[in-house]
N, C-alpha and C positions, 0 to 999 in steps of 0.2 A: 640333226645332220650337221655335220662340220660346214663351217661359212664357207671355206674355200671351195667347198665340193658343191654346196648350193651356188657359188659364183661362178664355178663351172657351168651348172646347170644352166643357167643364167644367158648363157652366150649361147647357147643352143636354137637351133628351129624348134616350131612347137611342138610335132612330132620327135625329136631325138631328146627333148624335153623330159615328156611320156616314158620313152623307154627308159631313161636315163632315172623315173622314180621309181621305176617300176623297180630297174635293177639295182639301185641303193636300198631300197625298201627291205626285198628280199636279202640282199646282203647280209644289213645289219639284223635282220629278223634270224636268221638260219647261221647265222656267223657272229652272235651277240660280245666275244672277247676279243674280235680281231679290231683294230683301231684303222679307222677310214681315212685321210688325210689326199690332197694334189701332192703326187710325186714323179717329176719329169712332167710335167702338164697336165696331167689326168689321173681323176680318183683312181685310188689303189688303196685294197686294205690288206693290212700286216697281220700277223700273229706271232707273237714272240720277236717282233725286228722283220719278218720274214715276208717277203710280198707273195703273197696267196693270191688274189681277183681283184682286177681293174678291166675301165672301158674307156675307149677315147671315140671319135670322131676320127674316119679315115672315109677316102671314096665310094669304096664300099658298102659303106652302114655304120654304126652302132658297132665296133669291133669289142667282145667282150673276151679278156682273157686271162685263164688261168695258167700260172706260170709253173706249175705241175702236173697239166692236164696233159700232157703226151703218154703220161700213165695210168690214168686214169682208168683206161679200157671203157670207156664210153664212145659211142654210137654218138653223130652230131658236133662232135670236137672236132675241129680239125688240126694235124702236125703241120706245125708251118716250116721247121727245120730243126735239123740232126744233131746240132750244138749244143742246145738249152733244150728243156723238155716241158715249151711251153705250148698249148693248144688254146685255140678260138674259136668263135661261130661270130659270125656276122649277123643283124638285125637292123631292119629298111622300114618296119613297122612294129610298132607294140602287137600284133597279132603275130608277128613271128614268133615271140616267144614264148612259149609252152616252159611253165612255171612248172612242174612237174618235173622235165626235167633239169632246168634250173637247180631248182632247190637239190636231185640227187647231186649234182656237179657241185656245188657247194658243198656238198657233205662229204666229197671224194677228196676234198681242197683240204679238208682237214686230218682226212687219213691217209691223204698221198703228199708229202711234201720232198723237195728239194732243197739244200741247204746255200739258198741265193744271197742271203745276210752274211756270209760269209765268204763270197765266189771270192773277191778282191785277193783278201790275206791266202785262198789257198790257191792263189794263181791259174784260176778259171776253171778249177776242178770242182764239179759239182760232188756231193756227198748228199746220201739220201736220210732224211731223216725219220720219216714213218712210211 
C-alpha cells in the first residue's frame, strides 16, 4: 500500500479504518495497473493519468467514488450531478459493503471511463474514452 494512503488510513476511527482496507484491498486486488496515490486529500487510483475510484471521509460515511460511475448503469451508485459523470455510495459500516458488488463496479471503472486527465486543456469538455 502506498505510505500516503496508509497515513490516510491512519487518521481514521477504527471503524472507517476497516472500511478503508477493505476498499484499498479490493482496489488493488480487482484494479492491479491502476496506481493508488492521496490526490486533493484522499486516496484515488488512476489508470493511464485518469482518476477512476477514490474514498474520503464526509458526514455521511465512507463516501466511495467513481468518477465514471453515472454510466455505469448500476443499481446502488448514486448521480450526485449533471456536470461530471461521477457516482457514489456511502458506507457507516464495513457490513455495508457487499464486495460482490464492489468488485462488479470496479470492473465497470475499467470499461466505462471519462477522459478527466484531460478536462483542463479541453476546457471542461469531457470526452469518453471506453
Amino acid at each position: 500500500m502506498n505510505a500516503d494512503i496508509r497515513a490516510y488510513h491512519q487518521t481514521l476511527s477504527g471503524s472507517d479504518q476497516a472500511i478503508c482496507a477493505l476498499l484499498s484491498e479490493t482496489i488493488t486486488h480487482e484494479l492491479p495497473e491502476a496506481e493508488g496515490k492521496v490526490w486533493h486529500g484522499h486516496p484515488v487510483w488512476f489508470i493511464e493519468g485518469n482518476p477512476i475510484v477514490g474514498y474520503s471521509r464526509q458526514k455521511a460515511g465512507m463516501r466511495l467514488m467513481f468518477w465514471s460511475g453515472a454510466d455505469f448503469g448500476e443499481e446502488g451508485l448514486e448521480v450526485r450531478g449533471a456536470e461530471f459523470k461521477d457516482a457514489s455510495v456511502f458506507f457507516t459500516d464495513l457490513s455495508d459493503i457487499d464486495v460482490q458488488d464492489l468488485r462488479r463496479w470496479l470492473q465497470r471503472s475499467r470499461e466505462v471511463q471519462w477522459d478527466y486527465k484531460n478536462l483542463v486543456k479541453r476546457k471542461g469538455r469531457l470526452e469518453r474514452l471506453k
